[in-house]
C-alpha positions in Angstrom: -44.9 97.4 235.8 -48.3 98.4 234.6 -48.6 99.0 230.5 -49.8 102.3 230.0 -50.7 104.4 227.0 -47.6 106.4 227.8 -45.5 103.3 228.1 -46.5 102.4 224.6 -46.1 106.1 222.8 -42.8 106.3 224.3 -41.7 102.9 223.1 -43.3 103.8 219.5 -41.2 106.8 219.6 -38.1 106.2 221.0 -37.5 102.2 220.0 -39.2 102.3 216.0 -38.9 105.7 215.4 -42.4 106.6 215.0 -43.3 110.5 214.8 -45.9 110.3 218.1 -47.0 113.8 217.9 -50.3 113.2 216.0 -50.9 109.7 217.5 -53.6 109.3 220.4 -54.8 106.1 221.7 -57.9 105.2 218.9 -55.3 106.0 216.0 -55.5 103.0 213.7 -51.2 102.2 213.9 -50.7 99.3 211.1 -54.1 99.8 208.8 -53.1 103.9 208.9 -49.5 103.4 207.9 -48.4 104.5 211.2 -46.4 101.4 211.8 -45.4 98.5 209.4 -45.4 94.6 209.9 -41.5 94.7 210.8 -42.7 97.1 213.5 -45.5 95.4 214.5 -43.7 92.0 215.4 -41.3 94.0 217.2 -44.0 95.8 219.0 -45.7 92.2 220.4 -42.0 91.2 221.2 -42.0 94.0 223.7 -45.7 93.2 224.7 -44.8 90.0 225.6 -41.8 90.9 227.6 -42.6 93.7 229.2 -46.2 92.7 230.3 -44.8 89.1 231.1 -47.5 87.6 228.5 -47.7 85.6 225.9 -50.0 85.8 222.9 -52.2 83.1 220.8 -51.7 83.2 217.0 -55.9 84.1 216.9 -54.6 87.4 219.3 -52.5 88.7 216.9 -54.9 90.6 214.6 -55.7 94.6 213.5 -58.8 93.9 215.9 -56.3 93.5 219.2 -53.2 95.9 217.9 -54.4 98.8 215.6 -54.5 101.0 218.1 -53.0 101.8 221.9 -56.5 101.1 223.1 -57.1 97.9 221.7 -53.8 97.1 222.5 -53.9 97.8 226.1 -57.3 95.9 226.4 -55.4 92.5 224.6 -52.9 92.8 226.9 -55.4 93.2 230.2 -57.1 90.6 228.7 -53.8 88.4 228.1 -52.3 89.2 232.1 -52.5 86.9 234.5 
């Protein structure tokens, strides 16, 4: 299955709690406070299993995951 920016608002909601209402896809998640670093190793665990990648230490950075855009692009990027 495709990642989508739906896929990943619904996970941020439902799996680490995260108050979606006010978050669109250029919202900065971990430099904003929106998520934490406990959430954000949880949130590349999913990545990487439900996109079927895997990610470089040099891809984990605020410049690939701070925000459902970037994050999408990393994992276009990252798919086989």
């Amino acid at each position: 299955m495709a990642l989508t920016a739906d896929n990943l608002l619904e996970y941020l909601r439902d799996e680490l709690g995260v108050e979606t209402n006010d978050v669109e896809v250029a919202t900065p998640l971990f430099s904003s406070g929106v998520i934490d670093s406990f959430a954000l190793v949880q949130l590349i665990t999913y990545l990487e299993e439900h996109c079927n990648v895997r990610f470089d230490a040099a891809d984990v950075s605020l410049e690939n995951l701070d925000s459902i855009e970037r994050i999408l692009a990393l994992v276009e990027r990252s798919t086989p």
